[in-house]
C-alpha positions as CSV (number, residue, x, y, z in Angstrom):
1,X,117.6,6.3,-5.6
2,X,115.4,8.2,-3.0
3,X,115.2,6.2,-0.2
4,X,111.7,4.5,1.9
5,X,111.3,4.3,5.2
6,X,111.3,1.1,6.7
7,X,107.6,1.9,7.9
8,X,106.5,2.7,4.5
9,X,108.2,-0.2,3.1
10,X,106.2,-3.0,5.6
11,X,102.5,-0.8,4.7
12,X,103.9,-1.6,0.8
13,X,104.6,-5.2,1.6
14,X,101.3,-5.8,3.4
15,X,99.5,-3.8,0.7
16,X,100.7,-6.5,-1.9
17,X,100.1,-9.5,-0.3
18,X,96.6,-8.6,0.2
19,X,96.1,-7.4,-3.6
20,X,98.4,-9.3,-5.3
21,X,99.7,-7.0,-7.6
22,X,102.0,-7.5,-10.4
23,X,103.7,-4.9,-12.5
24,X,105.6,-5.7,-15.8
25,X,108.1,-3.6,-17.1
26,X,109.3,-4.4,-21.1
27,X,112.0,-2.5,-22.6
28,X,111.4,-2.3,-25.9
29,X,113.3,-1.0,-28.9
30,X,111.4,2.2,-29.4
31,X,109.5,3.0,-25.8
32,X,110.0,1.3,-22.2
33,X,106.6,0.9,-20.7
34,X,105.7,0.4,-16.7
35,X,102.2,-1.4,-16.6
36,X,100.9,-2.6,-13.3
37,X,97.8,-5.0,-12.9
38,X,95.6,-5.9,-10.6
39,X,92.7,-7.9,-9.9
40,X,91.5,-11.8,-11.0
41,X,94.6,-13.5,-12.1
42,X,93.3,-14.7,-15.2
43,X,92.1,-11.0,-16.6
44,X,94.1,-8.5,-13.7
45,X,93.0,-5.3,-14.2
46,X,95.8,-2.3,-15.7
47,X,95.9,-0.3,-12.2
48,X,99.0,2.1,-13.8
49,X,100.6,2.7,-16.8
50,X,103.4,4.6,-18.2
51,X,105.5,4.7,-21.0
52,X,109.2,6.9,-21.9
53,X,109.8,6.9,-25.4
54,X,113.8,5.8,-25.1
55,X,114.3,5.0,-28.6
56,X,116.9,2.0,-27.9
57,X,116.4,0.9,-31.5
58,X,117.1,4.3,-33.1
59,X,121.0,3.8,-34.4
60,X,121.4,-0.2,-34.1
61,X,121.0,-0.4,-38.0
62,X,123.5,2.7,-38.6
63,X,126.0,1.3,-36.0
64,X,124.9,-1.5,-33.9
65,X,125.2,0.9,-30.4
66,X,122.4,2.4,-28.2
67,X,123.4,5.8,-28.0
68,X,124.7,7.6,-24.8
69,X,120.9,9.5,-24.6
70,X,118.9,6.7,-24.8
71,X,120.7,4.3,-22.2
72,X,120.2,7.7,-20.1
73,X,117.1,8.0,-20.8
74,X,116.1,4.7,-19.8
75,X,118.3,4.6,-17.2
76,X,116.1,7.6,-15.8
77,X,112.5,6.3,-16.8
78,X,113.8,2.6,-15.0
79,X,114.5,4.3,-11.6
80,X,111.1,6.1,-11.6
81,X,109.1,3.1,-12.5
82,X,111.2,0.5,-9.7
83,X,110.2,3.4,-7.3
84,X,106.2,3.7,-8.2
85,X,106.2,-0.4,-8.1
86,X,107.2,0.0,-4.6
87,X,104.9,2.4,-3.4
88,X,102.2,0.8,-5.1
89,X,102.4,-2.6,-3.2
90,X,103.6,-4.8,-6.0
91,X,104.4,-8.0,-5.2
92,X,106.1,-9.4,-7.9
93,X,107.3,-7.7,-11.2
94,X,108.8,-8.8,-13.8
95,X,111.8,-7.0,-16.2
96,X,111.8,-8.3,-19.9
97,X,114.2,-6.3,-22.4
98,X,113.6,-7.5,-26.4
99,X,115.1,-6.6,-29.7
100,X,117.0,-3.9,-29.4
101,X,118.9,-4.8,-26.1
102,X,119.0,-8.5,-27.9
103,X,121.1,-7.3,-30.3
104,X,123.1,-4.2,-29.6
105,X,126.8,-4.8,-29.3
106,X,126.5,-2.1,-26.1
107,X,123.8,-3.8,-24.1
108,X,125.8,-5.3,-21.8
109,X,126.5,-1.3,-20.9
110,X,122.8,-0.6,-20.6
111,X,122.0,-4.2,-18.7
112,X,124.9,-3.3,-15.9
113,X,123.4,-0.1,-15.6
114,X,119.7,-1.3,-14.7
115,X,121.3,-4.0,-12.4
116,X,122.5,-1.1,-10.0
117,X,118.9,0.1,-10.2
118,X,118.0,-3.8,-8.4
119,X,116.1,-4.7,-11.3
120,X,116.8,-7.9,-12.6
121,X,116.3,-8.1,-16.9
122,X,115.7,-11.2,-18.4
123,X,116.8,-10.7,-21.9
124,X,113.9,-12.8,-23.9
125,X,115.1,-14.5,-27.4
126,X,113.2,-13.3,-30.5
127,X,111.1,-17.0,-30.0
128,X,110.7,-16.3,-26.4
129,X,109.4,-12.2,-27.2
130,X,107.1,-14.2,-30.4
131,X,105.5,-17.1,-27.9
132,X,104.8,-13.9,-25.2
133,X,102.9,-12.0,-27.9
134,X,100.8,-15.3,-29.3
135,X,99.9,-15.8,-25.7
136,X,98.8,-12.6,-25.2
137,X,96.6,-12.5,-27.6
138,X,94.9,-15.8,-26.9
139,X,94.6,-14.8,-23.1
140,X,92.1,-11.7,-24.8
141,X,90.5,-13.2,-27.6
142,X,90.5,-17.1,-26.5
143,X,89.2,-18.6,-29.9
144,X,91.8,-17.0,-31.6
145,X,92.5,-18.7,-35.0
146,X,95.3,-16.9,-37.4
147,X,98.6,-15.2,-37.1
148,X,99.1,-12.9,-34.8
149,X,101.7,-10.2,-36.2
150,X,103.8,-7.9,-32.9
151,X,105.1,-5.0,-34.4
152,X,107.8,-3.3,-32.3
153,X,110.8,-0.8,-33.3
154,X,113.1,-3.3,-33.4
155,X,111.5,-6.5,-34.5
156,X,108.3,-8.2,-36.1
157,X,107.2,-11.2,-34.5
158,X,104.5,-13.5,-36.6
159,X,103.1,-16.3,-34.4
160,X,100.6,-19.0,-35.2
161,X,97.3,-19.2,-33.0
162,X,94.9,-22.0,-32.9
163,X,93.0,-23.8,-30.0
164,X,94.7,-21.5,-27.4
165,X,98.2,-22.5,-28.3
166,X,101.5,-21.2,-29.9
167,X,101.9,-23.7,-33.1
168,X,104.9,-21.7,-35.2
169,X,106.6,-18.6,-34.9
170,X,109.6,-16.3,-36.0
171,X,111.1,-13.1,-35.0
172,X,111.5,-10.6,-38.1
173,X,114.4,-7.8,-37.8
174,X,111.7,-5.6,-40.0
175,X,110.6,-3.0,-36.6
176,X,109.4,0.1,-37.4
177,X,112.6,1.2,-36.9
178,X,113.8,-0.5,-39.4
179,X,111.6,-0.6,-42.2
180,X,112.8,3.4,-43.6
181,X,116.4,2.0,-44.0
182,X,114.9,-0.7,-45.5
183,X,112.1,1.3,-47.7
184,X,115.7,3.9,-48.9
185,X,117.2,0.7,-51.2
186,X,114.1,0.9,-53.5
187,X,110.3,1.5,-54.2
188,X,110.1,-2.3,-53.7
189,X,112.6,-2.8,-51.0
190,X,110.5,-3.7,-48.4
191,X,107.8,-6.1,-50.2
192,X,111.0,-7.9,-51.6
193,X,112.7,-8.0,-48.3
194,X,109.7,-9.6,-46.4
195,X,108.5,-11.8,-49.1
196,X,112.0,-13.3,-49.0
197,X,111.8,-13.6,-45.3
198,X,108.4,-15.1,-45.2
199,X,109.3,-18.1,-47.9
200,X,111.6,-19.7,-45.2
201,X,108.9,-19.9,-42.7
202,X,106.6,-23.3,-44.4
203,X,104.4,-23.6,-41.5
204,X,102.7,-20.2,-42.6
205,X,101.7,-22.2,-45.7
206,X,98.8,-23.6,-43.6
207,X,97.9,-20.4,-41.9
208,X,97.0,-18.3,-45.4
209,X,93.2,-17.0,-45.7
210,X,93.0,-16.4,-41.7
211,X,92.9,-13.7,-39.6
212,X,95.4,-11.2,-38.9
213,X,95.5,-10.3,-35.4
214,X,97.6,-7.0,-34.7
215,X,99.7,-6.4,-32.0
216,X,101.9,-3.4,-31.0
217,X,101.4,0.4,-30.5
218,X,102.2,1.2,-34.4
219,X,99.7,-1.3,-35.9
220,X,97.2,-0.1,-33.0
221,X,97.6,3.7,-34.1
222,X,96.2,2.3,-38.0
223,X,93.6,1.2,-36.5
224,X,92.5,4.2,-34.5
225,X,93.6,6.4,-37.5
226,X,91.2,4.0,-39.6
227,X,87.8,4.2,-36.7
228,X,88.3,7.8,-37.1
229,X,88.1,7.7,-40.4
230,X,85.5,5.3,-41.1
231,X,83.3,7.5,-37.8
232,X,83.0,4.3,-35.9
233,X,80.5,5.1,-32.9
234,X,82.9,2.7,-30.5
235,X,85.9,4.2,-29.0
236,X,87.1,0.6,-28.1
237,X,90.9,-0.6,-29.7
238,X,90.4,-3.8,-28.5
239,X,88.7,-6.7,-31.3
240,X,88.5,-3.7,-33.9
241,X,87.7,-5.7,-37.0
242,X,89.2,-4.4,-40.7
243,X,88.6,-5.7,-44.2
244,X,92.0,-6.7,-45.5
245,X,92.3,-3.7,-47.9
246,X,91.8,-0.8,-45.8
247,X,95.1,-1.5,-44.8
248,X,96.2,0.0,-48.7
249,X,93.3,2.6,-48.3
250,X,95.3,3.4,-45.0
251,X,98.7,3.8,-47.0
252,X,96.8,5.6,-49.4
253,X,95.1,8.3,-46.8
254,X,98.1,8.6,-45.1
255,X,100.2,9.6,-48.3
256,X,97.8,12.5,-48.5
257,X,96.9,13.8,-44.7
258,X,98.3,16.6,-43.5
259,X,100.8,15.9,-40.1
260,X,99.0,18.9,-38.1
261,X,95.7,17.1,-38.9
262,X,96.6,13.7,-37.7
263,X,98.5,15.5,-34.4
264,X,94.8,17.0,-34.0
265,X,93.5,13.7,-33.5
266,X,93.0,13.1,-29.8
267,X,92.9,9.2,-30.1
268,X,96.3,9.0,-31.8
269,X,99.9,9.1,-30.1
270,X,102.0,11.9,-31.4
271,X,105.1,9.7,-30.9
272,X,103.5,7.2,-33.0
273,X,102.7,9.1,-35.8
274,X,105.8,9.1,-37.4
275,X,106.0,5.3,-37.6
276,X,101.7,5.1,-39.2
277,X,103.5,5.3,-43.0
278,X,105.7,2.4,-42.6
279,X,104.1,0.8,-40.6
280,X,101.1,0.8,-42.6
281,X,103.0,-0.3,-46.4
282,X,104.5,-3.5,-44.0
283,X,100.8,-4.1,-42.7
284,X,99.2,-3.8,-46.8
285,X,102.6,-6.4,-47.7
286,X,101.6,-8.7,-45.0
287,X,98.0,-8.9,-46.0
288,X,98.9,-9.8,-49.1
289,X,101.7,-12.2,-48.8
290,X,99.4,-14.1,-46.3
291,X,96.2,-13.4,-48.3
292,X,94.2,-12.7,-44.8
293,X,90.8,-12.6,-44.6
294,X,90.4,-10.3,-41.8
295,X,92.4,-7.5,-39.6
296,X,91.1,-8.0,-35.9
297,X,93.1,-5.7,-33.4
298,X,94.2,-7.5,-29.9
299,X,94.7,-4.3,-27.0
300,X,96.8,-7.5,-25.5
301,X,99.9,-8.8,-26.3
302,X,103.9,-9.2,-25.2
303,X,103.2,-7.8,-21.8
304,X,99.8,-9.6,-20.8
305,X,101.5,-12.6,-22.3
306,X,103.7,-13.1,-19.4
307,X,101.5,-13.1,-17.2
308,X,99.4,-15.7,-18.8
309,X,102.5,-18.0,-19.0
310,X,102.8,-17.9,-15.1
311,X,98.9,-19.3,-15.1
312,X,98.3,-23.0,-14.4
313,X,96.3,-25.1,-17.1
314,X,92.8,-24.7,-15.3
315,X,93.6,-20.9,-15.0
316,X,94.1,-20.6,-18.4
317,X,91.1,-22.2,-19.6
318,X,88.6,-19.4,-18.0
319,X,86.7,-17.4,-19.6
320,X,88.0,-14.0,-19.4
321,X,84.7,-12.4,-19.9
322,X,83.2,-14.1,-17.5
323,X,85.9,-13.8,-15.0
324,X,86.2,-10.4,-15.3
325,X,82.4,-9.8,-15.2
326,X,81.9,-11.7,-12.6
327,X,84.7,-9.7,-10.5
328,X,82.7,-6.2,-11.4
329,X,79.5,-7.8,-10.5
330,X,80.6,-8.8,-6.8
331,X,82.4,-5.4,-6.7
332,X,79.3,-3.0,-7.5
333,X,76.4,-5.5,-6.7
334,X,74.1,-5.9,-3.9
335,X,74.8,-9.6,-3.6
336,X,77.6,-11.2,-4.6
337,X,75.9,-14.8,-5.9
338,X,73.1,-13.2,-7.4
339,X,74.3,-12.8,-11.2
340,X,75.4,-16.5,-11.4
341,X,72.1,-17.8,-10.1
342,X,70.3,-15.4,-12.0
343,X,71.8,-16.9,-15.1
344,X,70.7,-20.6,-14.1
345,X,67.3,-19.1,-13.3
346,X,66.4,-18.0,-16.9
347,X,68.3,-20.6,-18.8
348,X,65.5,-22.6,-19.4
349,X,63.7,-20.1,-21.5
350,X,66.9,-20.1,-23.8
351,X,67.7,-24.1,-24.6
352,X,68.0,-23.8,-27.9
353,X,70.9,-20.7,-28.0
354,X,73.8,-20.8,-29.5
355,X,77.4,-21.2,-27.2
356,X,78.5,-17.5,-27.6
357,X,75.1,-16.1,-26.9
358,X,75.0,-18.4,-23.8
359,X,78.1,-17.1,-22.4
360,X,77.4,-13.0,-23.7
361,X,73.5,-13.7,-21.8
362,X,75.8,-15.1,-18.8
363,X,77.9,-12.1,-18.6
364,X,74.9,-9.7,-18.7
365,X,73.8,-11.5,-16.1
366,X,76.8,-11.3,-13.3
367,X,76.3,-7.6,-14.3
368,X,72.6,-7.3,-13.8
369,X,72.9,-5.4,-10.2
370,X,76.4,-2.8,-11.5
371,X,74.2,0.6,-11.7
372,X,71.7,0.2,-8.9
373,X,73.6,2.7,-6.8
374,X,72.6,5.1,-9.5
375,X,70.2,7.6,-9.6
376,X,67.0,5.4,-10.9
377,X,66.6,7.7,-13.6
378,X,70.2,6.7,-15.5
379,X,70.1,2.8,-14.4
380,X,69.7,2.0,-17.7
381,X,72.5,4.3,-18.7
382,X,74.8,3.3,-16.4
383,X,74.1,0.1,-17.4
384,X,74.7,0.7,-21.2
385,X,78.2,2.6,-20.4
386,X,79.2,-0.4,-18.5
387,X,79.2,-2.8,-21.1
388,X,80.4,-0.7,-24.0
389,X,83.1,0.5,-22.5
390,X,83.7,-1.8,-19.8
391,X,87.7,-3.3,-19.9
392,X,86.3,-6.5,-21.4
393,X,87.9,-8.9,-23.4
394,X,87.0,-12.0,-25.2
395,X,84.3,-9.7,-26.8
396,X,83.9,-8.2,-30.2
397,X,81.3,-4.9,-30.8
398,X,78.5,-7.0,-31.2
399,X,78.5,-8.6,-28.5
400,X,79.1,-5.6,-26.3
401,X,76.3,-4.4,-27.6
402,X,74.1,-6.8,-26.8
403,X,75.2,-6.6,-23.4
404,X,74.2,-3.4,-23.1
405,X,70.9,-3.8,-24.8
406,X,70.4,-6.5,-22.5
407,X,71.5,-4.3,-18.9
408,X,69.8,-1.1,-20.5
409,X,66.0,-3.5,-21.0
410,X,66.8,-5.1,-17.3
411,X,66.9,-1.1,-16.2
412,X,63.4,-0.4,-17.5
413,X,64.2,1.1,-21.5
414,X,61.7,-0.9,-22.7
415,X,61.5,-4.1,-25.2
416,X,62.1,-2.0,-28.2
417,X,66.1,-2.4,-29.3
418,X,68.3,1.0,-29.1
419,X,68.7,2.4,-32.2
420,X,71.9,3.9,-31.4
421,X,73.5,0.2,-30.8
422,X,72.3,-0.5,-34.5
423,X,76.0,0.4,-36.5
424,X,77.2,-2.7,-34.2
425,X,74.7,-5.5,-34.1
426,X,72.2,-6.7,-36.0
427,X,68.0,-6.2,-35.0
428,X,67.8,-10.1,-34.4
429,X,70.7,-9.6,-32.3
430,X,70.0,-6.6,-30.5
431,X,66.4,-8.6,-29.9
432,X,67.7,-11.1,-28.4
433,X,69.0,-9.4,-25.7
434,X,65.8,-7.0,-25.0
435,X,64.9,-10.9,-24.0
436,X,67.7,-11.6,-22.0
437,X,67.1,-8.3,-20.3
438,X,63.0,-8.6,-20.0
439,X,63.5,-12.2,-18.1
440,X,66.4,-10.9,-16.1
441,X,64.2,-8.1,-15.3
442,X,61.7,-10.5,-13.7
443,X,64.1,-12.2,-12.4
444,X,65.5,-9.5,-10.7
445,X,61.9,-7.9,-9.1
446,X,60.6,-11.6,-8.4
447,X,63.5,-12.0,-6.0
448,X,65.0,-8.7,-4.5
449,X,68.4,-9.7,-5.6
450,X,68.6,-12.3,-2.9
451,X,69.2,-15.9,-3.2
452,X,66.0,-17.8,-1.8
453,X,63.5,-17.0,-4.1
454,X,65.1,-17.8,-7.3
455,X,65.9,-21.5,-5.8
456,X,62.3,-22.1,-4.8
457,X,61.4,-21.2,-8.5
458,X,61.7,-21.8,-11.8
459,X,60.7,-20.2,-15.3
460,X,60.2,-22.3,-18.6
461,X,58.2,-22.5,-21.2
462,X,55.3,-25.2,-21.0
463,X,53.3,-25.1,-24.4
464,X,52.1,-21.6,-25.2
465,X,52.5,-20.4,-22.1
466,X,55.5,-19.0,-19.9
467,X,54.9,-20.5,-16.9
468,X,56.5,-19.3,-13.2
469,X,56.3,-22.4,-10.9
470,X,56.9,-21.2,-7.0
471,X,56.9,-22.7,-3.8
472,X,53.8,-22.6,-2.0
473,X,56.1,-20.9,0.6
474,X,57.3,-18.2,-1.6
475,X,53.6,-17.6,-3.1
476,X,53.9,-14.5,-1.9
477,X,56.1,-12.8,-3.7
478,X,54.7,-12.9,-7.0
479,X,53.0,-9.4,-6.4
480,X,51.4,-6.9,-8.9
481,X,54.9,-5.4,-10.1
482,X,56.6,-9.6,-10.7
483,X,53.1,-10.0,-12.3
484,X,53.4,-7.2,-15.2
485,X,57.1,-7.9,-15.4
486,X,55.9,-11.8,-16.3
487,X,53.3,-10.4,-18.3
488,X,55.5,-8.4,-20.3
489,X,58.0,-10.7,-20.6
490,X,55.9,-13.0,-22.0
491,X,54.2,-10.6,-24.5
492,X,57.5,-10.4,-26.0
493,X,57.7,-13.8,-26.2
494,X,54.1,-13.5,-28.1
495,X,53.1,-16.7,-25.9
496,X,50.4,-16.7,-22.9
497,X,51.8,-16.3,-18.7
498,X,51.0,-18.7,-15.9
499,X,52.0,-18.9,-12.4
500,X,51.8,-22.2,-11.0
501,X,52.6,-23.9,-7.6
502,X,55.4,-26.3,-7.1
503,X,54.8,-29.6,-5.5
């Protein structure tokens, strides 16, 4: 291993304690992967990563062994990514190994190997590897209700979500892997061999008719195959939503695609393309053997689990959109309090909202001041791009969308929604944020960003009017260009505009 100066090695050090940064590395059964995060603990940011497929998993059903290439392999990719942790800063990282090293008779080999590297493995149990995966997936999509199905080379983990908890789970020797040796015994093979498996597991009894949440780079390549196919207008993995039988319709196109077209695809993986077939008959068995309602794609899963296990109870409980919004909006705002207070400035005007648009308008909000470094011209732009393909999670199409109507009206489009958001929310949705957007518009102009104004105020609706109560000290500021913003607002309202002094 090339060695770092001890000077190099103290800047490192100091780097990570002022970032924080963690890195996980997960040895899987068909790739190894490096990811490094950084940022909020409860939604860290992917700073880096890199993945080698090693193909650990390759022989174990022939022979048992991981073959002399891939422990090299490995062994190789390992030393490169203990050596980019350390010049990165990381301050802690964490080495998992799952079903392939589990279960080789020859891991000890490989494990004694990566310990000379001074990378310590912990060797995670399939129900360890299953309760990773179910967290990870709650720690993106929070209200999570369903199983959650991880589909690696080596194994399949299923894992019952609910209230932001692990409730049942087992680990499946049916990775992709797998499933051709499997598939070879008989057309029916594999529907036999998981319906089998399934009928031991009773607590998926109560689980039938939910969600299916898919987890793992195979099950992730469907689903890109399928927004290609379907021309979805959002290039975003993450809360992709499927009716249950496009995953057949995916077995069917993929019986009939020619390889060099699916290579030409930019969005899919070549090394995962030889795993979409299989992977996509076990994904049409599951559906039906669970009778799911709905496909929803989670971007998180065994990695981003471990590091919401290491997160205390109160950590946990955030909002991940509004963390992570929050952390952009003190990043590229003006002011870093502004988006918060901004929020409890126009709350009045939306009492009667439900608890997901309150928390979407909130997020918008702690954005509001992202694109003013931009040329005035593309605010609105900027602001649009930000929220559609911002690394959010906890958020589904719609409500990106929404967002970005919201940012897009706040940076002068206009009160009309964007027809080009239409293919992912609906017109009453997309009107409700030109709302959000017109009031935090005023918002906005009527205080400069800055805190005072917006605590001597307040905006509600009083009768037919929208009324703007100030402090006789801030009087003011309600000039010509707050005055057309309230008027405007208020127009969309279809309700009279006031401004009133505050006792």
């Amino acid at each position: 291993m090339a060695s770092v100066s001890p000077i190099a090695r103290t800047r490192a050090l100091s780097r990570a304690e002022q970032s924080g940064r963690r890195a996980i590395i997960d040895i899987g059964s068909n790739s190894i992967r490096l990811v490094v995060f950084d940022g909020p603990e409860r939604l860290p940011a992917i700073l880096f990563n890199e993945k080698v497929m090693a193909g650990l998993g390759r022989n174990l059903s022939r022979d048992g062994l991981i073959d002399a290439a891939s422990v090299e392999t490995s062994v190789r990719a390992l030393r490169r990514f203990r050596q980019l942790a350390l010049e990165m800063g990381v301050s802690s990282m964490r080495t998992v190994a799952t079903a392939a090293v589990r279960e080789a008779r020859n891991a000890s080999e490989l494990l004694a190997r990566i310990a000379e590297l001074g990378i310590e493995t912990e060797l995670l149990s399939g129900q360890q590897e299953a309760e990773a995966a179910g967290l990870g997936v709650i720690s993106a999509i929070p209200d999570a209700d369903g199983i959650v199905g991880d589909l690696g080379g080596g194994s399949l983990e299923l894992i019952r979500v609910r209230d932001g908890e692990t409730l049942g789970s087992v680990s499946l020797p049916l990775g992709v892997l797998r499933l051709a040796a499997i598939r070879q015994k008989g057309k029916s093979a594999l529907k036999a061999t998981l319906a089998k498996m399934l009928k031991k597991q009773g607590w998926l009894s109560e689980a039938k008719g939910l969600p299916f949440y898919m987890v793992g780079g195979s099950w992730r390549a469907l689903a890109r195959l399928d927004m290609h196919l379907a021309d979805y207008p959002l290039p975003i993995i993450h809360q992709y939503r499927m009716e249950p039988d496009r995953a057949q319709h995916l077995v069917r196109s993929l019986a009939k695609v020619d390889r060099k077209k699916l290579q030409a695809l930019p969005t899919l993986s070549a090394s995962r393309i030889p795993t979409l077939g299989n992977a996509g008959i076990l994904l049409s068995a599951l559906v039906r053997e669970l009778d799911s309602n709905e496909l929803i794609v989670s971007a998180a899963g065994l990695r981003e689990g471990l590091l919401f296990q290491m997160l205390d109870a109160e950590q946990r409980r955030a909002d991940p959109l509004i963390v992570a919004a929050r952390a952009e909006g003190v990043r590229e705002g003006r002011f870093p309090e502004h988006g918060d207070l901004l929020e409890t400035w126009i709350a009045p005007l939306f009492a009667d909202e439900t608890p997901e648009s309150a928390r979407l308008r909130h997020a918008a909000c702690l954005l509001a001041d992202v694109a003013w470094r931009a040329n005035p011209e593309f605010r609105a732009e900027r602001g649009l791009e930000t929220a559609l393909h911002g690394n959010w999670v906890g958020i589904d199409a719609t409500g990106r969308a929404m967002i970005g109507q919201a940012l897009a009206t706040s940076f002068g489009v206009g009160a009309t929604p964007l027809q080009q958001l239409a293919p992912l929310a609906s017109q009453d949705a997309l009107y409700e944020a030109v709302i959000w957007g017109l009031a935090m518009r005023l918002g906005q102009r009527f205080s400069g960003g800055v805190a005072a104004p917006l605590l001597a105020s307040s905006i509600g609706i009083e009768g037919n009017a929208l009324e703007l109560a100030i402090d006789r000290s801030e009087t003011s500021l309600y000039g010509e260009a707050v005055e057309r913003r309230h008027r405007q607002l208020a127009n969309a309202l279809g309700i009279s505009y006031r401004m009133v002094l505050k006792d």
